[in-house]
MARLOGU-333630 format. One line per 4 residues: number of its first residue (from 1); their letters; for each residue x, y negated, z negated of C-alpha. Coordinates in nm, 2 decimals. Layout:
BEGIN
NUM	a	X/Y/Z  ...
//
This chain:
BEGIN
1	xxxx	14.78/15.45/-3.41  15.13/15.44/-3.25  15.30/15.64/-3.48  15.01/15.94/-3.46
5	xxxx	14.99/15.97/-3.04  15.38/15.97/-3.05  15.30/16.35/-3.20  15.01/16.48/-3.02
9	xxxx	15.08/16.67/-2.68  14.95/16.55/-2.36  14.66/16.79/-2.34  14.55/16.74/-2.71
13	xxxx	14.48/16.35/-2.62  14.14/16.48/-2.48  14.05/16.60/-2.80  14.02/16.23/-2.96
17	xxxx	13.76/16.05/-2.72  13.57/16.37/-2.75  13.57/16.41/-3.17  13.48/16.00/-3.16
21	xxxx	13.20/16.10/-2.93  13.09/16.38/-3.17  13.12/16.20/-3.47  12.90/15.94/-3.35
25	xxxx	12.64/16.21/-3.25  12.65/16.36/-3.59  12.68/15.98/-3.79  12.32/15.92/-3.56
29	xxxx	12.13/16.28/-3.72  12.00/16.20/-4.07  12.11/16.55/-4.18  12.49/16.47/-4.30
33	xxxx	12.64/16.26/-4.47  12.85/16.04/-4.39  13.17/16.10/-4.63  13.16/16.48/-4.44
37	xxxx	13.20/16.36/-4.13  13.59/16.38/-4.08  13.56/16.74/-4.24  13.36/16.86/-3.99
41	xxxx	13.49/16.70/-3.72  13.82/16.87/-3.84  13.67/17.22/-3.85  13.56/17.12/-3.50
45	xxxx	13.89/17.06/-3.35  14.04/17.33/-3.56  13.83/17.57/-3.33  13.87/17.39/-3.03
49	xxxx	14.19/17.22/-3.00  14.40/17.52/-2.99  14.21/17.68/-2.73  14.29/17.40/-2.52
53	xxxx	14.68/17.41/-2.62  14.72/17.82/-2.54  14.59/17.97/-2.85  14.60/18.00/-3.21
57	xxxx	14.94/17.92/-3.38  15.08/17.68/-3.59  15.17/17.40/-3.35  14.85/17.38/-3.24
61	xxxx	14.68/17.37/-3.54  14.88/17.06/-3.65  14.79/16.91/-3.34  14.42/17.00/-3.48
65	xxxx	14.48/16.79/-3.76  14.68/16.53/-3.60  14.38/16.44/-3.33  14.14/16.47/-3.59
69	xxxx	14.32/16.20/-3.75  14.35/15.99/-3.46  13.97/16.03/-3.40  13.88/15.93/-3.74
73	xxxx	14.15/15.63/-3.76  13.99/15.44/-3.42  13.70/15.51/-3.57  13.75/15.31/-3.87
77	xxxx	13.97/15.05/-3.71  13.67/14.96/-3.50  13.44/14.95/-3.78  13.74/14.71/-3.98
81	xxxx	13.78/14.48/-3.71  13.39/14.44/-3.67  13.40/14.37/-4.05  13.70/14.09/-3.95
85	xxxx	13.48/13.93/-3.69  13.18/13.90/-3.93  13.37/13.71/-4.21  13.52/13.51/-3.94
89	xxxx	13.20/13.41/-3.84  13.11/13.37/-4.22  13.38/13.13/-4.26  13.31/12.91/-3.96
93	xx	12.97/12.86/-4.12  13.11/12.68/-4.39
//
């Protein structure tokens, strides 16, 4: 996660919590599936990100893509390390 924030500006780091909070908005309809998620939550930030940088240019575009996968990895290190606590648990069962 260290290695991705080291390359997003300052005022793309908003963009994260709010793509998470999106993400889980769209995970809670029934109408998409899941393995679309990260693509539309890139389209999203695609359109948004650079407005919040100054405008559309290449820069800001890659720091588009760069929150998007920020976003998408705490995501799924959330979800991994609730899968670590569960086999844990498992194990301590034995």
């Amino acid at each position: 996660m260290e290695q991705i924030l080291k390359y997003v500006v300052g005022d793309g780091l908003i963009m994260i919590p709010t793509l998470f909070v999106i993400g889980m908005i769209i995970k809670g309809t029934a109408y998409v599936r899941n393995e679309l998620i990260p693509v539309i939550l890139l389209v999203v930030s695609i359109g948004l990100t650079p407005l919040i940088l100054g405008g559309y240019n290449a820069p800001n575009i890659v720091q588009a893509i760069l929150v998007t996968g920020a976003a998408v990895l705490v995501d799924q290190t959330i979800k991994q390390v609730g899968y670590l606590k569960v086999d844990e648990e498992d194990e301590l069962d034995v």
